[in-house]
C-alpha positions as CSV (number, residue, x, y, z in Angstrom):
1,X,-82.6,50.8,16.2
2,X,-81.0,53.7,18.3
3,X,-81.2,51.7,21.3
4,X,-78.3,49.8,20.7
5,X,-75.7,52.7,20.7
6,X,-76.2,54.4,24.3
7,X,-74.3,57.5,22.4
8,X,-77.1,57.5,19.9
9,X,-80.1,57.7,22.1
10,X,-79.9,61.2,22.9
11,X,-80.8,61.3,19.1
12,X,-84.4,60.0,20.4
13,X,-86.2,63.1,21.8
14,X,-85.5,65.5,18.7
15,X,-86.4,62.7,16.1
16,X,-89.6,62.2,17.8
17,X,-90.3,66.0,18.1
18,X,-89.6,66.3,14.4
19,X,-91.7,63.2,13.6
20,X,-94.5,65.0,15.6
21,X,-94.2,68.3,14.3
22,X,-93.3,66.9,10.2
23,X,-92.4,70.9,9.0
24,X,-90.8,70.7,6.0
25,X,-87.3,71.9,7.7
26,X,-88.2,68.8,9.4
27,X,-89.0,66.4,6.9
28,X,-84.8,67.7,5.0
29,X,-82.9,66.6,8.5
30,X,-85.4,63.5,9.0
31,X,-84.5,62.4,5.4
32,X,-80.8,63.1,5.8
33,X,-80.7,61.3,9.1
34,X,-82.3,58.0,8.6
35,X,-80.3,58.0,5.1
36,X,-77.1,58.1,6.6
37,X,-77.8,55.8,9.5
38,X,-79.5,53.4,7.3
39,X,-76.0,53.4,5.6
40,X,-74.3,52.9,8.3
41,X,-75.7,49.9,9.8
42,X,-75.5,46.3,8.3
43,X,-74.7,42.8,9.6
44,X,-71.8,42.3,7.0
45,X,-68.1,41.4,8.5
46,X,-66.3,38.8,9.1
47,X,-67.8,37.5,11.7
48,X,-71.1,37.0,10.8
49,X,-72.9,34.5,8.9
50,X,-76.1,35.0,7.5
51,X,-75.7,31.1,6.7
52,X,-75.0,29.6,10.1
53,X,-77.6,32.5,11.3
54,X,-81.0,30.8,9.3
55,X,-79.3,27.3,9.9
56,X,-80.0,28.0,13.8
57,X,-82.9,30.4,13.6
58,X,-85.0,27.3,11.2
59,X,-83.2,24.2,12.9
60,X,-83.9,25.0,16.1
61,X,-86.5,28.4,16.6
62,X,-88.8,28.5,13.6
63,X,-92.4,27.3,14.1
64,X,-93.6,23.9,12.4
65,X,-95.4,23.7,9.4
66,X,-94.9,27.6,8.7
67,X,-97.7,29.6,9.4
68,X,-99.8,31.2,6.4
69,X,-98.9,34.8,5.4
70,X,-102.2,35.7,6.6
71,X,-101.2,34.9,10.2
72,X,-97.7,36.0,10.2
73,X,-99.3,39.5,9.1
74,X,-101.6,39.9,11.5
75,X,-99.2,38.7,14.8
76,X,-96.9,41.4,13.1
77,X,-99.7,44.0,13.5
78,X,-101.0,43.1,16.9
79,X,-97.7,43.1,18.6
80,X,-96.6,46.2,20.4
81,X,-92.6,45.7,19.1
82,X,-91.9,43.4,16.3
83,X,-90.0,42.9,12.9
84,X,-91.7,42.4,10.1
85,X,-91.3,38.7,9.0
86,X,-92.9,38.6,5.6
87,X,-89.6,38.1,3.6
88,X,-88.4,35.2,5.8
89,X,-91.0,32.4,4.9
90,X,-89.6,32.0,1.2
91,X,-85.9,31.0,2.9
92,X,-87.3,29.4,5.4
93,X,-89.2,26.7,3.2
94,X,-86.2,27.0,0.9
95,X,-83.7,26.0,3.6
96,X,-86.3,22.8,4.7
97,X,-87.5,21.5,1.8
98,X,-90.7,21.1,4.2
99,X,-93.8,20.2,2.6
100,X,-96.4,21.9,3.7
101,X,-99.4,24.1,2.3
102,X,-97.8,27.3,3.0
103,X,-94.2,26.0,1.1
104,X,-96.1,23.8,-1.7
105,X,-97.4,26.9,-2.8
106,X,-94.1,28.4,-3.1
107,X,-91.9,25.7,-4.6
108,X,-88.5,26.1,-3.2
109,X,-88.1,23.3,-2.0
110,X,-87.7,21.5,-4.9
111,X,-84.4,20.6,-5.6
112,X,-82.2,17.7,-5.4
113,X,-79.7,18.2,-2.3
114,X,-80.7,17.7,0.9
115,X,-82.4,21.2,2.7
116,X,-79.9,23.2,4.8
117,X,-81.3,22.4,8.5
118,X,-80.4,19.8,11.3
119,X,-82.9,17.7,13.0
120,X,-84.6,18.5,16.6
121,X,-83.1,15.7,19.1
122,X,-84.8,14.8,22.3
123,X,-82.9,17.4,23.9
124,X,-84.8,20.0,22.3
125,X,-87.3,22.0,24.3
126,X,-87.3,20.7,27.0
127,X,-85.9,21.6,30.4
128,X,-82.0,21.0,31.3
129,X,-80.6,19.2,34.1
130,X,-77.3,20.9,35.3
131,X,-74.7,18.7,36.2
132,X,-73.4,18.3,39.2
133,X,-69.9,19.3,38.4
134,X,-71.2,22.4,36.3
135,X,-72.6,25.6,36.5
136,X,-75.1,28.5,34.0
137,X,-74.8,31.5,33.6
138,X,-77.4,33.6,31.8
139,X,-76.9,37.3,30.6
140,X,-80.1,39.4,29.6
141,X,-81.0,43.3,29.0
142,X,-84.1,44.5,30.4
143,X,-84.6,46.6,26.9
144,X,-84.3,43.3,24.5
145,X,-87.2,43.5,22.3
146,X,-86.3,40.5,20.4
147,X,-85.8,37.9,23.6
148,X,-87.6,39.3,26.1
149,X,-85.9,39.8,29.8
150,X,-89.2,37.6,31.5
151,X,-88.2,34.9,29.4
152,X,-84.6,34.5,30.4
153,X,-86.2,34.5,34.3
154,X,-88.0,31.9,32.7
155,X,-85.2,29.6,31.4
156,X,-83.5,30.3,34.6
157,X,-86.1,29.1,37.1
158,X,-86.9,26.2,34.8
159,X,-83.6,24.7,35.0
160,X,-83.0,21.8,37.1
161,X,-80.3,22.4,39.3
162,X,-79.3,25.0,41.7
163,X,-75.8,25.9,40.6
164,X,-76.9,29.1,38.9
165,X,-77.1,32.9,38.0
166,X,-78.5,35.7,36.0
167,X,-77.0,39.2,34.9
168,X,-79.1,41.4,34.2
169,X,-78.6,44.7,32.7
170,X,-80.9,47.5,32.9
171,X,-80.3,49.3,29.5
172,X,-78.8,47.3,27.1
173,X,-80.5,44.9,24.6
174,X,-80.5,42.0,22.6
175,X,-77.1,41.0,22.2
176,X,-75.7,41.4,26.6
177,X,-72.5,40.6,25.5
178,X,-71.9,42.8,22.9
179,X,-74.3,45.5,23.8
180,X,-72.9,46.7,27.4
181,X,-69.7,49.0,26.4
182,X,-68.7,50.4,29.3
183,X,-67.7,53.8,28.3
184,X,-71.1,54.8,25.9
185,X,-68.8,56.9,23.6
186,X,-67.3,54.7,22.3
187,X,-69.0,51.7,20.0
188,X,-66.1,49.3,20.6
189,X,-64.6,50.1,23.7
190,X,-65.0,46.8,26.7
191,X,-68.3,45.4,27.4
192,X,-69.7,44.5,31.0
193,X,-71.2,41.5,29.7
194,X,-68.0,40.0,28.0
195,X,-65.8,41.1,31.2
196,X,-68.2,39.4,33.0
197,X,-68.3,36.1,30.8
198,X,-64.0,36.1,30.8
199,X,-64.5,36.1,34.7
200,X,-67.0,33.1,34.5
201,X,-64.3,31.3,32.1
202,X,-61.3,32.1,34.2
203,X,-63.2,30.7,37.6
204,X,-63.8,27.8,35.7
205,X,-67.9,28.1,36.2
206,X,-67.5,28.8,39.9
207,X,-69.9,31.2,40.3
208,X,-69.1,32.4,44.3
209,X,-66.0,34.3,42.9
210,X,-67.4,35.7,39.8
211,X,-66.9,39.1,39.7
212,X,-70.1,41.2,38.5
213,X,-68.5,44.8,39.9
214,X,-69.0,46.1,36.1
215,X,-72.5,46.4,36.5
216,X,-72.0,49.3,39.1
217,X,-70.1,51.4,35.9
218,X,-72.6,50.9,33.2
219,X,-74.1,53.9,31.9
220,X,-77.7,55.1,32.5
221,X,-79.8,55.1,30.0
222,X,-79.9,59.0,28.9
223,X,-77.6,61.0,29.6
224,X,-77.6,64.3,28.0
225,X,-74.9,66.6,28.8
């Protein structure tokens, strides 16, 4: 959770060290640290939508019929990085009414309105065409845990077309365009990967002038005074 805030990774080393050596001076500043960070992040604002998020995350990414707890438990425990899914399978089978032996058992389906997801349409997984008067462009972080970087190489070599591109940044994560400020001090200040997108939008998709000289002022990925 530090990685996201390049400012906050210097916190890294001397959490570990205090993890490691657990001291009861230790255990006082561990307890007041992850208290106060814990209250200070959240996904509430107005621009997010916990809503529209599950709509897309069960619509169009959650696996079909849902998988026992038994399973989901043990992925979560064999995996090197991973968030723990356990509370997600009661909305999940709430939001799609899907009858299944996993959500039978449950029973949150059973109402009378119809279940808060959108069908999967032919274009779904499977590999675009670009069109000939269009272009892609892809932005990924080498340190997204959640999407992994070899899977936007992926998407990009699997798309039919020639017309184009992946960014990628070297220490950012999930999230390239809100995740690359440009000066690490400071939370909100410009980030690469929206100044990069702007360009794409102002070029109208034409990808020979887009300007990717914002990667050259990124940050590295600790630096301690």
């Amino acid at each position: 959770m530090l990685l996201p805030d390049s400012a906050m990774r210097k916190a890294t080393p001397p959490l570990v060290y205090g993890l490691r050596s657990c001291e009861p001076k230790d255990i006082d500043v561990l307890n007041h640290f992850f208290t106060r960070y814990a209250e200070s992040i959240g996904d509430e604002g107005p621009f997010f939508s916990e809503l529209l998020y599950y709509l897309i995350v069960f619509s169009e990414l959650w696996e079909r019929p849902q998988p026992s707890m038994t399973e989901m438990t043990k992925r979560f425990t064999e995996f090197g990085i991973s968030a723990e899914a356990n509370p997600i399978p009661p909305l999940y089978c709430s939001f799609s009414k899907e009858k299944s032996k996993e959500c039978n058992k449950l029973k949150l389906g059973n109402y009378d309105a119809h279940g808060i997801i959108f069908k999967r349409d032919e274009y779904w997984n499977v590999n675009a065409t670009i069109p000939s008067q269009a272009s892609v462009l892809l932005l990924s972080s080498k340190l997204d845990a959640r999407t992994p970087h070899k899977y936007a190489k992926q998407l990009l070599e699997s798309l039919d077309g020639g017309n184009r591109v992946l960014i990628t940044f070297d220490y950012s994560i999930h999230g390239a365009l809100f995740w690359t400020q440009l000066d690490e001090e400071t939370p909100l200040s410009e980030t690469c990967g929206m100044k990069t997108l702007g360009f794409y939008v102002k070029s109208k998709g034409d990808l020979s002038s887009l300007d990717k000289s914002c990667l050259d002022e990124m940050p590295g990925f600790l630096q301690i005074d």
